[in-house]
C-alpha positions in Angstrom: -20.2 8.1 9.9 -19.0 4.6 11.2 -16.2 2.8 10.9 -15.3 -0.7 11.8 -12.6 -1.8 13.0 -10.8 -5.1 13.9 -7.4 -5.6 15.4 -5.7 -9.0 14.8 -5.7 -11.3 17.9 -8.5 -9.1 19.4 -11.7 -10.8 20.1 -14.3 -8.1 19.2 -14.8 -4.7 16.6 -14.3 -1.5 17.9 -16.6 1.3 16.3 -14.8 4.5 14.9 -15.7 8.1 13.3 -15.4 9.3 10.1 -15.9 12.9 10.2 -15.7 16.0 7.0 -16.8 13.8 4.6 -20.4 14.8 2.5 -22.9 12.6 3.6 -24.2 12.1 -0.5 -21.2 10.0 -1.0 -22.7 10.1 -5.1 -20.8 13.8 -4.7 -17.8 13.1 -3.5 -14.5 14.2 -5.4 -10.9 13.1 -5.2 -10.2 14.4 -1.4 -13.1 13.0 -0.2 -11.8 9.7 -1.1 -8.4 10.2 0.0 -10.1 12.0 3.7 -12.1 8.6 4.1 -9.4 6.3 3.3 -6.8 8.2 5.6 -9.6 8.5 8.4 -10.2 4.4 8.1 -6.2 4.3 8.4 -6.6 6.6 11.4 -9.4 4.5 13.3 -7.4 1.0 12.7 -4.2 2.5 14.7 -6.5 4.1 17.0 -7.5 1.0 18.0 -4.1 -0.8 17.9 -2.4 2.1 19.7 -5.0 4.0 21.8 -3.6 7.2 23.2 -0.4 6.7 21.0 0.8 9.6 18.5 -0.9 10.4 15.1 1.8 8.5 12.7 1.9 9.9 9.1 -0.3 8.3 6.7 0.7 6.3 3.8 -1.8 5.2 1.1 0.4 2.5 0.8 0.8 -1.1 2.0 -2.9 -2.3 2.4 -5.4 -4.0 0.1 -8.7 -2.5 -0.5 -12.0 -3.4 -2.4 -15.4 -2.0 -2.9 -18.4 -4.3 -2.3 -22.0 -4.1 -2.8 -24.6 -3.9 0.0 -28.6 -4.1 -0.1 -27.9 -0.4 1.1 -25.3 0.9 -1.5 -21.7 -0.2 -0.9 -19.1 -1.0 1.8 -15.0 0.2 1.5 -12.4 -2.5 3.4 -9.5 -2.0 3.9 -7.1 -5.0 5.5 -3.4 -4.8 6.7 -1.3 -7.2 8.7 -2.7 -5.4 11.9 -6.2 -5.4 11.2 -9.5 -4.6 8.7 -11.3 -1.5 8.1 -14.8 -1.4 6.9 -16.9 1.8 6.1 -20.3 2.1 4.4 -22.9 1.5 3.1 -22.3 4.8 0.8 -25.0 5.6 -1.8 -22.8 5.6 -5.2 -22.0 3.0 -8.0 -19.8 0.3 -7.2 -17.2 1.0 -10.8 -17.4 4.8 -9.6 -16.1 4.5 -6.0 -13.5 1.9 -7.3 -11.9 4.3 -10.2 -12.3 7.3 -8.0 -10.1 5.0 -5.4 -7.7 3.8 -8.1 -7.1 7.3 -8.6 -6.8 8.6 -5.4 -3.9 5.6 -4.6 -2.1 6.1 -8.0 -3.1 2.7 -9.4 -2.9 2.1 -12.8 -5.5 3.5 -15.1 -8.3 1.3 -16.8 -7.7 0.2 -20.5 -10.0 1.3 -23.3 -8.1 -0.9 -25.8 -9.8 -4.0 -26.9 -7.5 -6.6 -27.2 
């Protein structure tokens, strides 16, 4: 699968690849997640830092979001040196997010009324 990538003060997206991840992103677990996430990562200092080392990965320091598509949805990720996007992925919206939550250790939806 795609990713795209944009490098701040860069003029145009460079295409990555996603690869080991299931295709029916409806069955992905936990790992899947975390692969796709660490692979988007991978592809942004790829294209900051062609031919530089591998650097260890971090889910940590980036925002994320989910958004819907007329195709399924679409994962960003943005950093101070440049967006992410993945997708579209054929799964629900709420599902990808938890499943993401979980995979970065975010805190855990309420089930308390207030």
């Amino acid at each position: 699968m795609d990713v795209d990538v944009w490098v701040r003060g860069r003029q145009d997206a460079i295409i990555g690849k996603i690869e080991g991840i299931p295709e029916h992103a409806a069955e992905w677990t936990d790992e899947d997640v975390r692969s796709l996430l660490e692979q988007m990562l991978l592809a942004l200092d790829r294209a900051k830092n062609p031919g530089g080392e591998r650097p260890q990965i971090s889910l940590r320091g980036f925002s994320w979001i989910v958004s819907p598509d007329a195709r399924g949805v679409l994962v960003h990720l943005e950093m101070q040196s440049g967006t992410a996007s993945a997708g579209p992925f054929e799964i629900e919206e709420a599902k990808l997010t938890e499943m993401i939550s979980r995979v970065m250790g975010g805190p855990k939806p309420s089930t308390l009324i207030h």
